[in-house]
Residue frames as qw, qx, qy, qz and C-alpha x, y, z in Angstrom:
[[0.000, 0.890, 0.456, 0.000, 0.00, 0.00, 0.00],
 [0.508, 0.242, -0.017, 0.826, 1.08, 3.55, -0.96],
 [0.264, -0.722, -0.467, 0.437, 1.04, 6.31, 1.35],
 [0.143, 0.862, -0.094, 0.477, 1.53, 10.32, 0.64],
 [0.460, 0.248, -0.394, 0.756, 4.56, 11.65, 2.20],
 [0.042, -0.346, 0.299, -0.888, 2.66, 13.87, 4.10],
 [0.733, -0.365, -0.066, -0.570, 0.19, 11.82, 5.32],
 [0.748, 0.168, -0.499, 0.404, 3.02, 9.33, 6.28],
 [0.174, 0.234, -0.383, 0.877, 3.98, 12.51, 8.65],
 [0.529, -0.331, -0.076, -0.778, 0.83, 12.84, 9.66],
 [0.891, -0.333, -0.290, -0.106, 0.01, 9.09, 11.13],
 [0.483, 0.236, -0.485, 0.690, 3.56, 9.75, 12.76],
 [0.026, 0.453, -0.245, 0.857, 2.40, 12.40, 14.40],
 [0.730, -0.244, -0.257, -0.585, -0.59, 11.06, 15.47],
 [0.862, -0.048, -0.488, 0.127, 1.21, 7.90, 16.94],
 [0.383, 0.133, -0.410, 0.817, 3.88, 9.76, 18.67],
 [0.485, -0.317, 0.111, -0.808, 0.89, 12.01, 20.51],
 [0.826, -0.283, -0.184, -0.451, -1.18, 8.86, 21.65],
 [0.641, 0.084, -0.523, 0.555, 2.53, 7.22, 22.82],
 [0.148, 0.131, -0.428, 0.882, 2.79, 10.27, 24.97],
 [0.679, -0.396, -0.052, -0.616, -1.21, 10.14, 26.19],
 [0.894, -0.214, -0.390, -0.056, -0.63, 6.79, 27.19],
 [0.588, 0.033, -0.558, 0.585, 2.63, 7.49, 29.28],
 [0.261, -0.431, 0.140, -0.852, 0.55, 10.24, 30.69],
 [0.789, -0.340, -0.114, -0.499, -2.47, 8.25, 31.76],
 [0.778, 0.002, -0.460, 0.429, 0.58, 5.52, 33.18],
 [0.347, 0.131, -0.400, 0.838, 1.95, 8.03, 35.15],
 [0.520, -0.337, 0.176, -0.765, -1.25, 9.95, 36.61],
 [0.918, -0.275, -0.153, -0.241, -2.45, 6.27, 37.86],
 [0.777, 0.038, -0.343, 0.527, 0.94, 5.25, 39.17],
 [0.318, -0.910, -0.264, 0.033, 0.44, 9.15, 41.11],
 [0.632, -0.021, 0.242, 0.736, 3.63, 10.19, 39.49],
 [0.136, 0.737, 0.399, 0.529, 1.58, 13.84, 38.95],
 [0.146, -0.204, -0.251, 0.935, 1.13, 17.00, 40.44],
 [0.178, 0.650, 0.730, -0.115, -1.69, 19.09, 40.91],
 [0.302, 0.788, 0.148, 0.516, -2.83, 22.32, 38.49],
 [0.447, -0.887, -0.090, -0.076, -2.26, 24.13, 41.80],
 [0.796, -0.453, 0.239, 0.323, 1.07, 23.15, 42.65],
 [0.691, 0.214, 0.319, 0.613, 2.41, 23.42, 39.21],
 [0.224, 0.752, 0.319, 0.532, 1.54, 26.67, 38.82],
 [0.596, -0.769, 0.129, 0.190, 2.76, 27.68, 42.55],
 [0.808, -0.063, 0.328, 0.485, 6.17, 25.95, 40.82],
 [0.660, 0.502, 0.375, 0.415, 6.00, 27.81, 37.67],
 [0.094, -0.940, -0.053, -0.325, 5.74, 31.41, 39.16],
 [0.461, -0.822, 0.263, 0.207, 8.55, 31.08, 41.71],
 [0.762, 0.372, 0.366, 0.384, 10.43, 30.16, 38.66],
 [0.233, 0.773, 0.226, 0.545, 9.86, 33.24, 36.87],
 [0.397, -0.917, 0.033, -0.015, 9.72, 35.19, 40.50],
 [0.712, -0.557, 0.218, 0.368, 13.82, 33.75, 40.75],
 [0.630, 0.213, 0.452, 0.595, 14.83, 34.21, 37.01],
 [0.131, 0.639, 0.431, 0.624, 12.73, 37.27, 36.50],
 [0.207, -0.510, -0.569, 0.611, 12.49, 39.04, 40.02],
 [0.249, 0.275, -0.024, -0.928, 10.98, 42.38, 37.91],
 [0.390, -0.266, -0.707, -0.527, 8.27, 40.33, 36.78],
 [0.008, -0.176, -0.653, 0.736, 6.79, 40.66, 40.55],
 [0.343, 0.272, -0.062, -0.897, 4.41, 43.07, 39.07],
 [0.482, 0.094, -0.780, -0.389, 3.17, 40.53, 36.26],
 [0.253, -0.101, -0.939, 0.208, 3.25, 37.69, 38.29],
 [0.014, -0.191, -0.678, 0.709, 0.77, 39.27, 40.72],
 [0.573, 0.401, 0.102, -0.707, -1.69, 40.31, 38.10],
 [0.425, 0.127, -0.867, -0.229, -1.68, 37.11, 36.57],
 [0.282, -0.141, -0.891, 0.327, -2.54, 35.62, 39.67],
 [0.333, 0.203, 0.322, -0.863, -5.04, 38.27, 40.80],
 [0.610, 0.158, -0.486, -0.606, -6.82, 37.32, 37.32],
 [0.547, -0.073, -0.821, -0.146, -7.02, 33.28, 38.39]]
């Protein structure tokens, strides 16, 4: 059977996405996760240590959620 090149790239993609659901859905049941909360606690003192003039930002970001 003959595929298009780009639709070749396409069922790739496709595969390589449902590989990486599945190690997701492995890893949230094995409680290898983190909650939206946390991560986003994480992400901001990130920015707050790399970026300390993003204070400002950060805080109206967070006002908004």
């Amino acid at each position: 059977m003959l595929v298009d090149v780009r639709e070749y790239g396409r069922m790739q993609e496709r595969l390589a996405l449902l590989g990486e659901l599945y190690k997701a859905e492995e890893q949230v049941a094995s409680g290898e996760c983190i909650s939206n909360e946390d991560a986003k606690s994480r992400v901001l003192s990130r920015l707050l240590t790399d970026f300390p003039e993003s204070g400002r930002i950060v805080s109206e970001v967070d006002a908004l959620h």
